[in-house]
BAVO-385600 format. One line per 10 residues: number of its first residue (from 1); their letters; for each residue x negated, y negated, z negated of N, C-alpha, C. Coordinates in Angstrom, 3 decimals, padded with zeros to 6 digits. Layout:
REM BAVO-385600
NUM> A> X Y Z X Y Z X Y Z  ... .
***
This chain:
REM BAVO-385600
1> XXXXXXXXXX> -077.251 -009.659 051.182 -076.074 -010.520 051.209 -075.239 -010.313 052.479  -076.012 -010.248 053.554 -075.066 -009.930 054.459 -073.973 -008.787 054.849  -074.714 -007.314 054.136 -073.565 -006.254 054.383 -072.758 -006.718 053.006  -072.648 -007.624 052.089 -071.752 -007.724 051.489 -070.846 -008.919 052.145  -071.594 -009.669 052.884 -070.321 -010.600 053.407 -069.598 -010.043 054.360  -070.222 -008.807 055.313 -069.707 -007.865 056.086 -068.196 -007.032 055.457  -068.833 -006.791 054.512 -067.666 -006.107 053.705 -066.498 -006.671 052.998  -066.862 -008.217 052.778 -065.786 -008.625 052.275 -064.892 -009.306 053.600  -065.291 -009.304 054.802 -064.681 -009.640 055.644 -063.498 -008.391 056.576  -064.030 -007.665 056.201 -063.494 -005.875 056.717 -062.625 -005.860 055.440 .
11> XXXXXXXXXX> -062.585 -006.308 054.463 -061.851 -005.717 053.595 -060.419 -006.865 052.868  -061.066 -007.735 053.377 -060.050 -009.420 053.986 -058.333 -008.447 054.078  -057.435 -009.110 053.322 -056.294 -008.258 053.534 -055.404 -008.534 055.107  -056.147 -008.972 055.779 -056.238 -009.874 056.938 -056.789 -010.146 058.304  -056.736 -009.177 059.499 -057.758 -009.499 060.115 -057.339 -010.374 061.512  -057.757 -011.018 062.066 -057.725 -011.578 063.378 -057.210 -010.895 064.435  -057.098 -010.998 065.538 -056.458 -010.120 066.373 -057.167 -009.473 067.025  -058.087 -010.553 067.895 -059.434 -010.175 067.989 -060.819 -009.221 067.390  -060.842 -009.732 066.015 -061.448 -008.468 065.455 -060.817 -007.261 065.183  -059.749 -007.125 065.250 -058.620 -005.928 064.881 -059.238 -005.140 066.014 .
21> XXXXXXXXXX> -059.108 -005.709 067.359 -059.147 -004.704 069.014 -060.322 -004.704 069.284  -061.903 -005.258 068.721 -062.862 -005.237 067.903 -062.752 -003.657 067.485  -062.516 -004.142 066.204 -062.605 -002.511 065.605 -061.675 -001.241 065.626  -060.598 -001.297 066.774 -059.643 -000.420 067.415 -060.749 000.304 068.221  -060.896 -000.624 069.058 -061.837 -000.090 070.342 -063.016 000.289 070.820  -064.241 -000.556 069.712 -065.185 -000.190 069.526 -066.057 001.310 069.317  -065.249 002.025 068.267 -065.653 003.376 068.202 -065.410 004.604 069.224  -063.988 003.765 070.275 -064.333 004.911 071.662 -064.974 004.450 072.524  -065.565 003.441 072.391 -066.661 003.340 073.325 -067.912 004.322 073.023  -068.012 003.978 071.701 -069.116 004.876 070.955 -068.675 006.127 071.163 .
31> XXXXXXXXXX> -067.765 006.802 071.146 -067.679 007.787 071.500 -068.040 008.662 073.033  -067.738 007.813 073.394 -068.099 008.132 075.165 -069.641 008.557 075.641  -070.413 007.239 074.706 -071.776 007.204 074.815 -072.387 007.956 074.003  -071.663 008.488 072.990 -072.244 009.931 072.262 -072.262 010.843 072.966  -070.659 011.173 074.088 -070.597 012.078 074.299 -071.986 012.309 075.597  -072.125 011.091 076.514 -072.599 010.986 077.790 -073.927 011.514 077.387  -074.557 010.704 075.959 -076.118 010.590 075.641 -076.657 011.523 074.704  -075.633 012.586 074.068 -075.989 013.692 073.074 -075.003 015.245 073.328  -073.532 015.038 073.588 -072.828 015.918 073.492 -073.178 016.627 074.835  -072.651 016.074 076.238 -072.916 016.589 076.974 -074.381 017.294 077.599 .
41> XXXXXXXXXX> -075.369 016.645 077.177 -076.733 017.476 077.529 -076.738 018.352 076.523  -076.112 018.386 075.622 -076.671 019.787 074.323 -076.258 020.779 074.742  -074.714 020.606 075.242 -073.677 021.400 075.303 -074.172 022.275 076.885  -074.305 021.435 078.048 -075.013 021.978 078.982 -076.306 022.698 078.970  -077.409 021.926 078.191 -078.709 023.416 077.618 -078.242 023.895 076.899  -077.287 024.205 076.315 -077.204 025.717 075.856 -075.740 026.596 076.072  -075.195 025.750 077.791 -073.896 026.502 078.732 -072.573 026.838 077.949  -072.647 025.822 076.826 -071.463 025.721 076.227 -070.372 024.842 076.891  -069.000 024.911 076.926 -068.087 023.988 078.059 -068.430 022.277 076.851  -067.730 021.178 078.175 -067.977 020.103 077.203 -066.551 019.984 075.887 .
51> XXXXXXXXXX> -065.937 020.535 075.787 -065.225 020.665 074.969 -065.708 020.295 073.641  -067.085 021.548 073.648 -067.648 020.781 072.346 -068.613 020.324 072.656  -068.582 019.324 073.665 -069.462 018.160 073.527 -068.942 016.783 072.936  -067.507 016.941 073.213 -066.494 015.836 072.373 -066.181 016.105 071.393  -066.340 017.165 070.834 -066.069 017.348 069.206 -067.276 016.932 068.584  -068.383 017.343 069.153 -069.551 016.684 068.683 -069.905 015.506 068.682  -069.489 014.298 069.793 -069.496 013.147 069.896 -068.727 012.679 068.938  -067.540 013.386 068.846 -066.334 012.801 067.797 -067.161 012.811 066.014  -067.298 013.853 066.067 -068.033 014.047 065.037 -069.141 013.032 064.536  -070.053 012.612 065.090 -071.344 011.777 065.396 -070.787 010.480 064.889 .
61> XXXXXXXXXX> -069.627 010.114 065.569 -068.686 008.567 065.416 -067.586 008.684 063.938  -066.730 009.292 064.167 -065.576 009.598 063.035 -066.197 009.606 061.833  -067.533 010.770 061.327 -067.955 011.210 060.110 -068.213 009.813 059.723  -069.693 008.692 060.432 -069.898 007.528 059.633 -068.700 006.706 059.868  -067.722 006.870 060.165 -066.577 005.119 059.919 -066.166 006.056 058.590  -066.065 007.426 058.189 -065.313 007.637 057.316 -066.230 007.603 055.842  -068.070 007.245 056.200 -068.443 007.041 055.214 -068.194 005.371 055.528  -068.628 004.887 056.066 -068.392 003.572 056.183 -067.439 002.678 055.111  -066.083 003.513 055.393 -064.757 003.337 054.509 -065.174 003.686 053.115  -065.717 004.538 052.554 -066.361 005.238 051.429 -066.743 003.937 050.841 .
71> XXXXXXXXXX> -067.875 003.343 051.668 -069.030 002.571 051.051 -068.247 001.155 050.891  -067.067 000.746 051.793 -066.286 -000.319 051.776 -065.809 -000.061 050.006  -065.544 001.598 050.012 -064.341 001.330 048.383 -065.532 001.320 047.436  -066.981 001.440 047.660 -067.566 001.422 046.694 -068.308 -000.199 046.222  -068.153 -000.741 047.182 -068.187 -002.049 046.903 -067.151 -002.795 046.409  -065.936 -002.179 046.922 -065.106 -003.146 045.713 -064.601 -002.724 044.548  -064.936 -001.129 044.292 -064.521 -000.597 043.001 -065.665 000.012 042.206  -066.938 -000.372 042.901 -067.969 -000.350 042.203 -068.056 001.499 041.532  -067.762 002.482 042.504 -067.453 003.558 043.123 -067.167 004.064 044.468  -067.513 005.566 044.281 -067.274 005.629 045.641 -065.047 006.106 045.957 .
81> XXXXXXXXXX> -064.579 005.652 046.116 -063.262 005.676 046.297 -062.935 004.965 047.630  -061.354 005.244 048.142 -060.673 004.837 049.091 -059.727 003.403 048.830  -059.681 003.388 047.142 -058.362 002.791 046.495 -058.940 001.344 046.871  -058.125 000.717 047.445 -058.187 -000.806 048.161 -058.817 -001.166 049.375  -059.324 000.253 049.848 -059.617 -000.189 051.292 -059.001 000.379 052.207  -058.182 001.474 051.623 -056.680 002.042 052.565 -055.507 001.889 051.432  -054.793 001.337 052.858 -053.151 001.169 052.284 -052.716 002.289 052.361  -051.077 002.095 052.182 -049.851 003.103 052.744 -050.538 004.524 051.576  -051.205 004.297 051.015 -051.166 005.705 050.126 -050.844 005.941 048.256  -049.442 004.860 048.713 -049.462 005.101 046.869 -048.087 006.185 046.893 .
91> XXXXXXXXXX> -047.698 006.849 048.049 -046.795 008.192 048.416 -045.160 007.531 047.716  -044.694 006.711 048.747 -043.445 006.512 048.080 -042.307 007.182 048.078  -042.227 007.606 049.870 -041.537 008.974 049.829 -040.786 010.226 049.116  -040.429 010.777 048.838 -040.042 011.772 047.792 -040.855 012.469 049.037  -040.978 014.194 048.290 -041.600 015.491 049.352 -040.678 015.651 050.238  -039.398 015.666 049.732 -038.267 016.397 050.943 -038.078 015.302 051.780  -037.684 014.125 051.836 -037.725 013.009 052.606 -039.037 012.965 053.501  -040.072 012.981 053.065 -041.260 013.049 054.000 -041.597 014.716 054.965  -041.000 015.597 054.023 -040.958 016.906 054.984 -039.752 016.535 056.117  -038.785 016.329 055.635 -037.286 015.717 056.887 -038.003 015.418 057.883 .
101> XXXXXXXXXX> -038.747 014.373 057.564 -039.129 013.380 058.861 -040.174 013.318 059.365  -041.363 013.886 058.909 -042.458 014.799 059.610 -042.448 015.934 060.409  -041.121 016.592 060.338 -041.222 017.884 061.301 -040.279 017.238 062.809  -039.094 016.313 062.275 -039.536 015.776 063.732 -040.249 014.658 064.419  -040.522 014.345 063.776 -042.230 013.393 064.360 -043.121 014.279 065.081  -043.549 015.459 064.249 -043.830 017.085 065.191 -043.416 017.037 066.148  -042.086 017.459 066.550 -041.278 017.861 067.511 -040.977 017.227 068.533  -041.367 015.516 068.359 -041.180 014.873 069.021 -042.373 014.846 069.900  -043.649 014.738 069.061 -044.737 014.264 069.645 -045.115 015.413 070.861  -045.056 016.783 070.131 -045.197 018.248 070.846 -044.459 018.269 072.259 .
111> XXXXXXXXXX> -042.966 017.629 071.775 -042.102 017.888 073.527 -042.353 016.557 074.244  -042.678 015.861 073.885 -042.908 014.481 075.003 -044.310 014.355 075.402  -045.280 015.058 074.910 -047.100 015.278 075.452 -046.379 016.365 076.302  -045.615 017.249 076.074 -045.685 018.393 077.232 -044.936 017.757 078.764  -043.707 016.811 078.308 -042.866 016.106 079.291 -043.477 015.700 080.039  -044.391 014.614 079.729 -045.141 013.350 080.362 -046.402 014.090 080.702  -046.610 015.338 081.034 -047.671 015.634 081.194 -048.119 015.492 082.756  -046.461 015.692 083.575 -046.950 014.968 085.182 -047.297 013.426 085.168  -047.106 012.735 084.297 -047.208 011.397 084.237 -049.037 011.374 084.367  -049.532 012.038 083.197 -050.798 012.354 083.436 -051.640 013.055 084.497 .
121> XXXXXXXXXX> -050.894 013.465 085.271 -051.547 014.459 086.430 -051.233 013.057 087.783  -050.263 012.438 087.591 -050.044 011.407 088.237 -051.534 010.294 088.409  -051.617 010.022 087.014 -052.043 008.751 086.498 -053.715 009.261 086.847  -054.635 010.211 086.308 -055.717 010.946 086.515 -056.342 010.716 088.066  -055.921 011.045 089.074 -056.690 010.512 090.394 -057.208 008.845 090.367  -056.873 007.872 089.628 -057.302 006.903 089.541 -058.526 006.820 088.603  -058.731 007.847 088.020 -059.385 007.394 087.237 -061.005 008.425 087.337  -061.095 008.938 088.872 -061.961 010.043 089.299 -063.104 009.432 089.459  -063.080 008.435 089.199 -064.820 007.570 089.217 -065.827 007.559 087.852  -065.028 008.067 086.791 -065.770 008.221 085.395 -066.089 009.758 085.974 .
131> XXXXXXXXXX> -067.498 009.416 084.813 -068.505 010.441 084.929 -068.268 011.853 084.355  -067.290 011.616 083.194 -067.070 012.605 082.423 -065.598 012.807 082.442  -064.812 012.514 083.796 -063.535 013.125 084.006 -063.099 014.722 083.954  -063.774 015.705 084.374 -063.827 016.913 084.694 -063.909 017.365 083.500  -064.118 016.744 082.240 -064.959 017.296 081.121 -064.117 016.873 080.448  -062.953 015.759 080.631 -062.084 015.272 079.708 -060.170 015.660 079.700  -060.257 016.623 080.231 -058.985 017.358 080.147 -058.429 017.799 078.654  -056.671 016.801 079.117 -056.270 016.760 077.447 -055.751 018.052 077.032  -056.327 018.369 076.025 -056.112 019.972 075.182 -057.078 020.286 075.241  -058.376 020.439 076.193 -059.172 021.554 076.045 -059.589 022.844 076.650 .
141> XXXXXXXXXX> -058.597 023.427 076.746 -058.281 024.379 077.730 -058.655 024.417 078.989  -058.434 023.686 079.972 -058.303 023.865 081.275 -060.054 023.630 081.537  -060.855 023.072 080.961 -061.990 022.922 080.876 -063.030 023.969 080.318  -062.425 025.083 079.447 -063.446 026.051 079.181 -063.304 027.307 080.193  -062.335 027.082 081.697 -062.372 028.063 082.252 -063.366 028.413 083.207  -063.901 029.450 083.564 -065.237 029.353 083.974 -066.386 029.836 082.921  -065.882 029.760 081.636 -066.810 030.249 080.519 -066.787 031.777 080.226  -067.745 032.581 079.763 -067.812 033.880 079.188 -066.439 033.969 078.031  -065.864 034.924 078.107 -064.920 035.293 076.825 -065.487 034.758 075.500  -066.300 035.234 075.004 -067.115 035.160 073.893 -067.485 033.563 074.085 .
151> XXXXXXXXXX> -067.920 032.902 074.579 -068.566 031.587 074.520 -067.575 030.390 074.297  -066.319 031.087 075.197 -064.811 030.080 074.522 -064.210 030.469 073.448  -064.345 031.576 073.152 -063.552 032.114 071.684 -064.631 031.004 070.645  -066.031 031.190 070.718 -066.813 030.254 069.527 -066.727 028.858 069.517  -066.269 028.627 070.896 -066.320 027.429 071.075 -064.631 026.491 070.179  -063.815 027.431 070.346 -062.640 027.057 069.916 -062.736 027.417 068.628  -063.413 028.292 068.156 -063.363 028.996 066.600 -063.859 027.660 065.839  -065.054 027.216 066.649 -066.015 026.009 066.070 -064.983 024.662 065.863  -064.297 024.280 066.523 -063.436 023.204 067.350 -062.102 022.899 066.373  -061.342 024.173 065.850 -060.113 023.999 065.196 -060.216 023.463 064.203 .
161> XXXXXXXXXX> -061.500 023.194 063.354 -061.332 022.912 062.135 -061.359 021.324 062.599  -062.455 021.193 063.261 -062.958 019.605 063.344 -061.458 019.058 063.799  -061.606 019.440 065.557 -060.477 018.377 066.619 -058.912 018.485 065.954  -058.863 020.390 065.310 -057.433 019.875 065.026 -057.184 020.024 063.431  -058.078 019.925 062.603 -057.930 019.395 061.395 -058.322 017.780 060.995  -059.878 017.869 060.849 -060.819 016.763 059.819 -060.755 015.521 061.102  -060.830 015.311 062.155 -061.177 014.469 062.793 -059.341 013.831 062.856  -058.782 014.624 063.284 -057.209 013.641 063.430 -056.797 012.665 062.229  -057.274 013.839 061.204 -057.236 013.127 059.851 -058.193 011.563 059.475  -059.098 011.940 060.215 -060.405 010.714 059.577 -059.555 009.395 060.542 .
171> XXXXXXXXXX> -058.966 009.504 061.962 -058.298 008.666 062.597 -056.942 008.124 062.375  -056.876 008.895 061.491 -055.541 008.757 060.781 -055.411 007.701 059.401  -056.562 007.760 058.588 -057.206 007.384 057.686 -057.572 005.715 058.221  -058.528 006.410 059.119 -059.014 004.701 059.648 -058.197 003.525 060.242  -057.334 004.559 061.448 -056.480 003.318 062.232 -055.087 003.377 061.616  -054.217 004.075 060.905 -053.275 003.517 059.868 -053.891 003.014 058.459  -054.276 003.629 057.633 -054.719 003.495 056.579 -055.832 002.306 056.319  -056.506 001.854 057.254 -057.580 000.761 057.136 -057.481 -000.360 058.047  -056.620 000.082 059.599 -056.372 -001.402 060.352 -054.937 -001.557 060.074  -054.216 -000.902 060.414 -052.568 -000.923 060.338 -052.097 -002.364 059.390 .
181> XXXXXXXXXX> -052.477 -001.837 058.232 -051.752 -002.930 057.245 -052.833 -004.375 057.498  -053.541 -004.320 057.918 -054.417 -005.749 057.999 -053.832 -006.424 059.157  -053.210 -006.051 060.044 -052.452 -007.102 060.789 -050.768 -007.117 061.007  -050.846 -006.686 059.424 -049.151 -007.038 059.218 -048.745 -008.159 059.166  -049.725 -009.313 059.703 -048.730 -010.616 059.921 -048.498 -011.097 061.187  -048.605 -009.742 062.020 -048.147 -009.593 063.332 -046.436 -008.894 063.196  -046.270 -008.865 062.158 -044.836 -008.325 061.639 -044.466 -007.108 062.217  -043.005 -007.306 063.172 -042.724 -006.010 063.775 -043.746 -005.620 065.152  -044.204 -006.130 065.140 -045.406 -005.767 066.690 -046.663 -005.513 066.218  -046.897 -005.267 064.458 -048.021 -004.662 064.566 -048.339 -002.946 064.453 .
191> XXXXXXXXXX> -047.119 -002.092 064.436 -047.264 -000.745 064.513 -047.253 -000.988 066.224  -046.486 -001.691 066.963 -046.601 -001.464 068.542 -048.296 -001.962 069.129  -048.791 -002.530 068.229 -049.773 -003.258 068.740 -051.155 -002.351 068.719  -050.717 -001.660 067.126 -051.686 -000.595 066.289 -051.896 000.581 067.470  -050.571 000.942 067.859 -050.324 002.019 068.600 -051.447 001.947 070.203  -050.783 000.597 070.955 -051.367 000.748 072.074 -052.714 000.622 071.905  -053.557 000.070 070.963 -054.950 000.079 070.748 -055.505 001.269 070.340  -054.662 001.965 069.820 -054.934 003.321 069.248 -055.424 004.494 070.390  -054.082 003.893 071.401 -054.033 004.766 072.721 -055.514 004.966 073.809  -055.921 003.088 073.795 -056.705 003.054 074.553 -058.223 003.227 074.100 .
201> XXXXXXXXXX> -058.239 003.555 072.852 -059.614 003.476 071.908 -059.604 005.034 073.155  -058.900 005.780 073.231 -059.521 006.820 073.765 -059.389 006.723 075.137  -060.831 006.255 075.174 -061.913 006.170 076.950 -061.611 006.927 077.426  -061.932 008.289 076.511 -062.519 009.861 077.069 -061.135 010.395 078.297  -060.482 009.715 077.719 -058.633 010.379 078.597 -057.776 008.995 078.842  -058.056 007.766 079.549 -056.902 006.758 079.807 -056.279 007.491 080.869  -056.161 007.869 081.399 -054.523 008.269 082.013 -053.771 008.968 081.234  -054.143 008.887 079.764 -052.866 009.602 079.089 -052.442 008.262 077.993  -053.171 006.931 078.130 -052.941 006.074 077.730 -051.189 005.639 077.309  -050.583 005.712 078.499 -049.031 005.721 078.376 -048.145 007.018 077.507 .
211> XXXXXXXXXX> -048.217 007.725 078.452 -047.839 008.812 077.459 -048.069 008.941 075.658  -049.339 008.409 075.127 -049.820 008.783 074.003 -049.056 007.502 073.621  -048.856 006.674 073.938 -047.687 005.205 073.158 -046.710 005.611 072.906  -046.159 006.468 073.804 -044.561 007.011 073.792 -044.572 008.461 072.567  -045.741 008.851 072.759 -045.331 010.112 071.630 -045.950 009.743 070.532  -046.652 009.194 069.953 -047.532 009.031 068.713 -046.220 007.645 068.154  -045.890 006.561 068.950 -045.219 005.561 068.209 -044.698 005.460 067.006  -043.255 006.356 067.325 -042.372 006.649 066.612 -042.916 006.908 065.162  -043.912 008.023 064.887 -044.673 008.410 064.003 -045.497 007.098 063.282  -045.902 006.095 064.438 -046.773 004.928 063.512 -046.022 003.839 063.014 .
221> XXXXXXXXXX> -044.837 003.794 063.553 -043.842 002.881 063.300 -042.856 003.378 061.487  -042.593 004.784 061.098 -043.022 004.994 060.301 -043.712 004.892 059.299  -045.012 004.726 059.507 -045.350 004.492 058.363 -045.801 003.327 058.083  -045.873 002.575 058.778 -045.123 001.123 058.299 -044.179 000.306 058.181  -042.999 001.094 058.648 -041.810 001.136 057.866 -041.506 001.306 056.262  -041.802 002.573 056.035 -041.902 003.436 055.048 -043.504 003.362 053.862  -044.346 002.620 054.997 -045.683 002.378 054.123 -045.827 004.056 053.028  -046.118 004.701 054.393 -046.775 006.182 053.520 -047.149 007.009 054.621  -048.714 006.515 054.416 -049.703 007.384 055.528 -049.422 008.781 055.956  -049.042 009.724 055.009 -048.748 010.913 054.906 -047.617 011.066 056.125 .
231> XXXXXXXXXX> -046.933 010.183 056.698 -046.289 010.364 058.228 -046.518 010.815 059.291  -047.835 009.889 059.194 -048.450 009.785 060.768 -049.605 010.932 060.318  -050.814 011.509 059.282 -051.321 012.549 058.897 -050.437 014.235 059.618  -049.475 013.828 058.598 -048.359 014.645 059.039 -048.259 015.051 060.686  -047.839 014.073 060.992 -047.092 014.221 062.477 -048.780 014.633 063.003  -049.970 013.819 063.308 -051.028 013.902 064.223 -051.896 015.291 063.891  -052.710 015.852 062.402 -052.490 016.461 061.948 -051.625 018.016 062.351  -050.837 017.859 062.113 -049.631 018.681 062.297 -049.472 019.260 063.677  -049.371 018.554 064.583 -049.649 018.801 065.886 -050.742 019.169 066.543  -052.061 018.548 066.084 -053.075 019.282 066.230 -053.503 020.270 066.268 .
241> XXXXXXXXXX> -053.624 020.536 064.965 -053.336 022.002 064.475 -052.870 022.912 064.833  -051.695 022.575 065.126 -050.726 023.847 065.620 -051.150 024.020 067.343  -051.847 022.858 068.143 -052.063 023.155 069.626 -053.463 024.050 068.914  -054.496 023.837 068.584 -055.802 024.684 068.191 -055.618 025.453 068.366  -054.894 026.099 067.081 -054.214 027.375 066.463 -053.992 027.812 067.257  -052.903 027.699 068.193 -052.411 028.944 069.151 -053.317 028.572 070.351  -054.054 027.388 070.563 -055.098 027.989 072.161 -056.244 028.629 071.557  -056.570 028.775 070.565 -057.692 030.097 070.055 -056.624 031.547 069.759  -056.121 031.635 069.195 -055.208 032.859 069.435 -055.141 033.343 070.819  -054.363 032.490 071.703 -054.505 032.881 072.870 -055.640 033.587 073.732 .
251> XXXXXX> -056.732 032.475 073.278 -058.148 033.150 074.169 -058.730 034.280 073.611  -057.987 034.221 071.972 -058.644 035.396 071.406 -058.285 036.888 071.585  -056.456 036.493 072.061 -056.133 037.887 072.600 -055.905 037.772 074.085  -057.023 037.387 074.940 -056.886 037.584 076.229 -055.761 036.945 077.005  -055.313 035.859 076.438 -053.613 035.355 077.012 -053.910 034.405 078.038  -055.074 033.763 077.809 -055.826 033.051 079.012 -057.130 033.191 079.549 .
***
């Protein structure tokens, strides 16, 4: 009885504010402590950078919320499905309207992470007392240097599918698609609200806390505007991807 009263409370078209930043925030904590208590010692016995020690942590956390969500639609559709435990996906959009406005949601997100990136080099000396600062450099990159050729090429080969495919996606899924619309009776302040919780769920990097409000927004504001997940997929997704993509290319032809 209880994981069903669990579930009908998670699945409440409705949540508190409190439990909302609850379950915003909760899973980067978990993440941290994956990374501290599994990723990083694996990754060090066997002199891999921690790069993929956070894909692995990510992994560890992301995979069960995304069965989690599974088991939410199978309790209320008595299957395993998504249908009623994520919104924003009945695609209202036309294709060309959602291609329009996904490539600059792209463009936006791509040139304002690169802008604000002194903001982050700024913001980072404050935050030199976490354990796993050195290990949490945003992109990736600047952290596998020091590695064998070969050991960063696998490491990124391993990495593109997860960090810049399946994992943006599963966060994409969870924090639009499963919290987003549950505190729409925060009205216009709940994509701003979605956003900054979104920002700070990630421990692993708060000095990019600001910055990531300013470039991801626009994109979450979207799709609850528009109520069609496929925005923010799009835009986070999209960007991902395309940073992977070309920092394995790069290492693969010697460019770094």
């Amino acid at each position: 009885m209880v994981p069903v009263a669990l579930a009908e409370r998670l699945l409440s078209d409705r949540h508190s504010l409190p439990l909302s930043v609850l379950l915003h925030l909760v899973p980067g904590a978990a993440i941290v402590a994956a990374y501290l208590l599994i990723g990083r010692p694996f990754t060090e016995a066997i002199g891999y950078p921690g790069f993929l020690g956070w894909a692995i942590a990510l992994c560890l956390i992301l995979i069960p919320i995304l069965a989690g969500l599974l088991w939410l639609g199978r309790i209320r559709n008595g299957h395993v499905s998504l249908r009623g435990v994520l919104h924003y996906l009945d695609r209202p959009l036309p294709r060309g309207r959602l291609v329009a406005m996904v490539i600059p949601l792209i463009v936006w997100m791509m040139a304002l992470s690169f802008a604000l990136a002194p903001v982050n080099a700024f913001c980072k000396p404050f935050f030199t007392w976490l354990p796993y600062v050195d290990a949490a450099e945003r992109g990736g990159i600047t952290y596998l240097d020091g590695y064998p050729h070969s050991i960063t090429l696998i490491t990124m080969v391993i990495c593109l599918p997860l960090t810049g495919i399946a994992l943006p996606l599963i966060e994409e899924l969870y924090f639009r698609g499963f919290l987003l619309p549950r505190i729409a009776h925060l009205s216009r302040s709940a994509p701003v609200v979605n956003t900054f919780l979104f920002s700070l769920y990630h421990f692993w990097t708060p000095w990019v806390l600001l910055p990531r409000v300013i470039f991801t927004l626009p994109g979450y504001w979207c799709v609850w505007r528009y109520n069609d997940i496929r925005l923010s997929i799009g835009m986070h997704v999209g960007v991902t991807s395309i940073l992977a993509t070309l920092g394995t290319l790069a290492i693969a032809l010697n460019l770094m």
